[in-house]
N, C-alpha and C positions, 0 to 999 in steps of 0.2 A: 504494500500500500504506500501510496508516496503523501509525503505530509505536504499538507497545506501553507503553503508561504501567501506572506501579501502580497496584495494588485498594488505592483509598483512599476513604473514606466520612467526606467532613467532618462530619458531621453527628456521626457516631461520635469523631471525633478532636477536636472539640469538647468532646462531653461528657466524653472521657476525660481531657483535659487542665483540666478545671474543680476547685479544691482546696479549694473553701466550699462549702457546701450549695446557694450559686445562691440568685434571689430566692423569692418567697413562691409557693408552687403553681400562683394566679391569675398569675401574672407572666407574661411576653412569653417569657423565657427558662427557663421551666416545666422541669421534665420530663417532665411529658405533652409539652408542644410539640416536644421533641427527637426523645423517642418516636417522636409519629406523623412528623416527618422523617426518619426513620431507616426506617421502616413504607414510607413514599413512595419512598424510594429503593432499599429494595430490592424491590417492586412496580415501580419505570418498569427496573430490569434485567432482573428477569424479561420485561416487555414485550417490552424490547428481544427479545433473545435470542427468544423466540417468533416475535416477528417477523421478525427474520433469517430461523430457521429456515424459517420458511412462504416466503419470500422466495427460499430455495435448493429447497426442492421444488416449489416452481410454476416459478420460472425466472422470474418475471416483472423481476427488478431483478440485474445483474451484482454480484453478493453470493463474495465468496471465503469457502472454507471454514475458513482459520484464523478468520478475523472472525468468523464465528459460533460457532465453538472456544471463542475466546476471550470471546465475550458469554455464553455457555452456562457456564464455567467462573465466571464473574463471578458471575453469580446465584447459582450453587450455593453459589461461597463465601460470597456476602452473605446467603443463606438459613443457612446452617449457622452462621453466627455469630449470626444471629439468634435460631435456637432453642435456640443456648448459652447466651445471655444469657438467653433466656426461661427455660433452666433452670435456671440462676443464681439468679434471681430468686424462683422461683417455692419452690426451694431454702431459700432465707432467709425466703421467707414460712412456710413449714411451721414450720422452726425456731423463729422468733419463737413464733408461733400455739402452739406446745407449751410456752413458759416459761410456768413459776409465777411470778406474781406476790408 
């Protein structure tokens, strides 16, 4: 049985613990580059969890059904923080976009 660790998304805990602006756009440490890290992982959970899933309906691989509970719960939550953030964002874009100059 494998134990249950937390929903943690370094990539997220990264950027959230960052308190400067970070280097310049083109930079290594971008935010576009966290972004699309952020994008990646929560795509290889979803994977995961699909594949589990497929994995308990064929029968092909001795898959217990917390495991997949819990990969199935993983996603959802790294999706739903995802499109938080997206509407966060997208939030503050409008805002911006509406001031007078």
């Amino acid at each position: 049985m494998t134990p249950i660790s937390g929903i943690t998304n370094p990539a997220v805990s990264d950027l959230a613990s960052k308190t400067g602006a970070g280097k310049a756009a083109g930079g290594d440490d971008g935010f576009g580059k966290q972004l699309m890290d952020v994008l990646k992982e929560v795509n290889e959970a979803q994977t995961k969890a699909t594949s589990l899933q497929t994995d308990v309906m064929t029968g092909r691989h001795d898959v217990d059904y917390h495991d997949l509970m819990i990969a199935m719960e993983k996603a959802s939550v790294a999706m739903q923080l995802t499109m938080a953030v997206r509407n966060k964002v997208l939030d503050a874009y409008q805002q911006i976009s509406t001031m007078q100059i």
